[in-house]
C-alpha positions in Angstrom: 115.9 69.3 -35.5 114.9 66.0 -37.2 116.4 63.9 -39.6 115.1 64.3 -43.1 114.5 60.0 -42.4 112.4 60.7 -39.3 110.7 63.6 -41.7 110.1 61.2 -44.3 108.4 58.7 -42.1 105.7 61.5 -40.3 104.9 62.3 -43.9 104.0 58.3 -45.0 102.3 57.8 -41.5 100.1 61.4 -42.0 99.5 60.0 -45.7 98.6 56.8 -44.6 96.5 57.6 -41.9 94.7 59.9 -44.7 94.3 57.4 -47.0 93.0 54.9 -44.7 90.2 57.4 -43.5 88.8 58.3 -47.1 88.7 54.2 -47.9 86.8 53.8 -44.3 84.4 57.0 -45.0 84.0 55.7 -48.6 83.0 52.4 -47.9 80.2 53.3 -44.9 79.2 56.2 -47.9 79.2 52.9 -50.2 77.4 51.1 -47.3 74.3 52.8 -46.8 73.6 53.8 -49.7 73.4 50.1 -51.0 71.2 49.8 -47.9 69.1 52.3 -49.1 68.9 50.9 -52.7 67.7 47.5 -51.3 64.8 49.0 -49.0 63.3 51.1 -51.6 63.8 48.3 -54.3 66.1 50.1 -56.9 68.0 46.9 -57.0 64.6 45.0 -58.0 66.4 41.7 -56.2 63.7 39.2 -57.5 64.1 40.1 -61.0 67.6 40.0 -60.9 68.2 36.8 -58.4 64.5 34.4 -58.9 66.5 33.0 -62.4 69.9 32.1 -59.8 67.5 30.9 -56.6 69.1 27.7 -56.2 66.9 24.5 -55.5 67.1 24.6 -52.5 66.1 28.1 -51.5 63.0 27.6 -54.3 62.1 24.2 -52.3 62.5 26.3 -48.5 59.8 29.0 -50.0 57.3 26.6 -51.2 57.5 24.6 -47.6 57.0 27.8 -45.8 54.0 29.2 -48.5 52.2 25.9 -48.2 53.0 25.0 -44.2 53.2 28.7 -42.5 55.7 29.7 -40.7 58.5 27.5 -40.1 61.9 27.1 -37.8 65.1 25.9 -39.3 64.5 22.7 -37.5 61.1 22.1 -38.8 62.7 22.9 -42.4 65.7 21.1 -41.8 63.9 17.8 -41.2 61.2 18.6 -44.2 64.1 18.7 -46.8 66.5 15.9 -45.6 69.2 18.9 -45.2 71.4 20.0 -42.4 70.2 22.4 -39.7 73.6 24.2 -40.9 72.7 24.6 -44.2 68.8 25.4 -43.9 69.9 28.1 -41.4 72.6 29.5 -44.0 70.0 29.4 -47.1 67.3 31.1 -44.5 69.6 34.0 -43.5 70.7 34.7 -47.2 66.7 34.5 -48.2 66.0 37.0 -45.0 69.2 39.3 -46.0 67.2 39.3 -49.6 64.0 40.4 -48.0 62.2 37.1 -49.4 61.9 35.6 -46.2 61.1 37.6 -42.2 62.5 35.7 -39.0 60.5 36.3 -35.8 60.1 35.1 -32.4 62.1 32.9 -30.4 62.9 30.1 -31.6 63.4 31.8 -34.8 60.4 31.2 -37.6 60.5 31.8 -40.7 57.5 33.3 -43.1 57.3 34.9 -46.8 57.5 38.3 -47.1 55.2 40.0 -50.0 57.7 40.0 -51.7 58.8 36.0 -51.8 55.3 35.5 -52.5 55.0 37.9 -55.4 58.3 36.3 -56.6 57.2 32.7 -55.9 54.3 33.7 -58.2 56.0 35.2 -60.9 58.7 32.0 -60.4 55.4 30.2 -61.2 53.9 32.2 -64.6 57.5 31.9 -66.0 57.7 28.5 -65.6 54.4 27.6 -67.1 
């Protein structure tokens, strides 16, 4: 027979091991459904994040709109900037769906929808 100690401690490690899976199966639910969201454009991402593009990622758009498709190196040396931080601001404008990367060595071009939001970047400014 077991201590009502060793009890104790099967019931915290069963709860625990309970708890833990819920949080895990919550956060994949939570997961894929924001993937979902952002593929099907509930989350409208332009509309929301154009106003709080930063100069930089406005400045990486234009380059590639006006030049084609570019490579981090190619962009890096355009703006004076870091390969570093060109490659960080392209793979937050990918993750946004603003920019695609293809190929090898990686190039960058606008998707329709960083042109559509360079464009309406453009009418609000004017």
């Amino acid at each position: 027979m077991m201590s009502q100690p060793e009890i104790l401690v099967i019931i915290f490690s069963i709860l625990f091991l309970a708890q833990t899976a819920i949080f895990t199966y919550l956060l994949v639910r939570a997961r894929r459904r924001m993937e979902r969201l952002v593929v099907i454009g509930e989350l409208s991402w332009p509309e929301q994040r154009l106003c709080g593009l930063t100069e930089t990622e406005i400045r990486i758009m234009e380059l590639i709109e006006s030049r084609g498709p570019q490579s981090a190196k190619d962009l890096s040396r355009a703006l004076g900037l870091s390969r570093e931080h060109v490659a960080r601001t392209l793979k937050r404008l990918v993750e946004g769906g603003l920019l695609v990367r293809e190929g090898k060595p990686y190039r960058y071009r606008l998707t329709e929808l960083g042109k559509n939001s360079l464009r309406s970047r453009d009418i609000t400014e004017a």
